[in-house]
C-alpha positions as CSV (number, residue, x, y, z in Angstrom):
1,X,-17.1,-6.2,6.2
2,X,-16.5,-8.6,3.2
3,X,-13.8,-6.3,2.0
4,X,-11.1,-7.9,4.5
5,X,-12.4,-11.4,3.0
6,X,-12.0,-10.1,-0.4
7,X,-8.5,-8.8,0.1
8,X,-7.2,-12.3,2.0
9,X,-8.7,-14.2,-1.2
10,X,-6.2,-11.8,-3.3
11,X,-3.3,-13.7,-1.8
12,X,-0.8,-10.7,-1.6
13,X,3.0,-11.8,-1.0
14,X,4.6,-10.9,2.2
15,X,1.3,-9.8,4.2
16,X,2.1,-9.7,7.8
17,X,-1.8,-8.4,8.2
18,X,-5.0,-6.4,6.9
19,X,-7.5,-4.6,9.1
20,X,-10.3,-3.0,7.9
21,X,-12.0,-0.7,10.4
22,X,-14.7,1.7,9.0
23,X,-13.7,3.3,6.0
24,X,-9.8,2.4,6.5
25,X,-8.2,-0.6,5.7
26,X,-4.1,-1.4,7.0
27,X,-2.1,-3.7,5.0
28,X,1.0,-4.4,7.1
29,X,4.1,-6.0,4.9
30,X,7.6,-7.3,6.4
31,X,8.6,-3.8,6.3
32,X,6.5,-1.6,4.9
33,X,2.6,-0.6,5.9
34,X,0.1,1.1,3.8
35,X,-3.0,2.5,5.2
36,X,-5.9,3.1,2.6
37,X,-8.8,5.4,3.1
38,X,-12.2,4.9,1.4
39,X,-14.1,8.2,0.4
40,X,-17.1,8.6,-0.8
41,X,-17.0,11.9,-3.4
42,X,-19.9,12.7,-5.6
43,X,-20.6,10.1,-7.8
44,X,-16.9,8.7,-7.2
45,X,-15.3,6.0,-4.5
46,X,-11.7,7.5,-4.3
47,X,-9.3,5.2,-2.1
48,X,-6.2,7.4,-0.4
49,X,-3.5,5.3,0.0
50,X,-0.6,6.6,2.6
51,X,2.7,4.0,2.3
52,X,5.4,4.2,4.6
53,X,7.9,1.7,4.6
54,X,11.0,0.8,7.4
55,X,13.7,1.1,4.7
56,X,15.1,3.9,2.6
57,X,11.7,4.2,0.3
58,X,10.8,7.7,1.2
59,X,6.8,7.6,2.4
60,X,4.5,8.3,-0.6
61,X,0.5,9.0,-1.2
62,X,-1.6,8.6,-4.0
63,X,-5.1,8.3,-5.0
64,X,-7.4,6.2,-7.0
65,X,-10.7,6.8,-8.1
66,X,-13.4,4.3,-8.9
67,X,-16.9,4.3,-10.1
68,X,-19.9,4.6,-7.3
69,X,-21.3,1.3,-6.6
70,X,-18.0,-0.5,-7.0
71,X,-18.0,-3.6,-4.7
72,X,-16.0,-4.3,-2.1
73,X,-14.6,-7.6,-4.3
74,X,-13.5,-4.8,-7.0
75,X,-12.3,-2.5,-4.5
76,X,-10.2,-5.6,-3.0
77,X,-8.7,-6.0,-6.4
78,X,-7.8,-2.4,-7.4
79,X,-6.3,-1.8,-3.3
80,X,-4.1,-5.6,-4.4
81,X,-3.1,-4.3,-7.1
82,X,-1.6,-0.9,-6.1
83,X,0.1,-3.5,-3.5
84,X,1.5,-5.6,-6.1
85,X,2.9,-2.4,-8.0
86,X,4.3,-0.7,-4.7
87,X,6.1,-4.0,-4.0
88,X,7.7,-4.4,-7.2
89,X,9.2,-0.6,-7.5
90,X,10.3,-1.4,-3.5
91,X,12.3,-4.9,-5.0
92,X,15.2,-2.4,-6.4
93,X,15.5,-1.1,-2.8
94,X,15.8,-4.1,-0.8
95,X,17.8,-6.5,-3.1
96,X,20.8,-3.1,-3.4
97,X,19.9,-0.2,-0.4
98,X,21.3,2.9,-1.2
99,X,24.7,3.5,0.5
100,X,25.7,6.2,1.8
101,X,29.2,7.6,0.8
102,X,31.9,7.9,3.2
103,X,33.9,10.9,4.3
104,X,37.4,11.3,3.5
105,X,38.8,12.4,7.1
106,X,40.7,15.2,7.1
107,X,44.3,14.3,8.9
């Protein structure tokens, strides 16, 4: 499927690796994965992503929807670009985790 071709040409930053299988496509990060599911709707393509990530970013979905008879080149760039967006609210995250306060301990 030239979809996986078209999403390696979009050169995203910290990709471990991408599968496309069927209608699903994986993106694996350093620490975060993001599974995308292609539906065909009416005269819609909607993509489903599903992100979950190994730090403290709580795992989020969402949806896009894109004309029928978008191309997989297209599709490549709207999937990179929810990436690029993900990654930069995640930067936050991973430069200052959240901490966790500490108990006083009762004596």
């Amino acid at each position: 499927m030239p979809l996986a071709r078209y999403l390696a040409e979009e050169h995203l930053e910290g990709l471990v690796a991408c599968s496309c299988i069927g209608n699903e496509v994986s993106i694996d990060l350093a620490d975060t994965r993001i599974l995308v599911s292609l539906v065909d709707v009416a005269d819609m393509v909607r993509l489903n992503f599903d992100m979950v990530q190994d730090g403290p970013a709580k795992s989020r979905s969402w949806s896009r929807r894109l004309p029928v008879g978008t191309g997989p080149r297209e599709i490549a760039a709207r999937i990179a670009l929810d990436v690029r967006t993900l990654e930069r609210e995640l930067a936050p995250l991973r430069r200052r985790p959240p901490t966790v306060p500490e108990q006083r301990r009762r004596k």
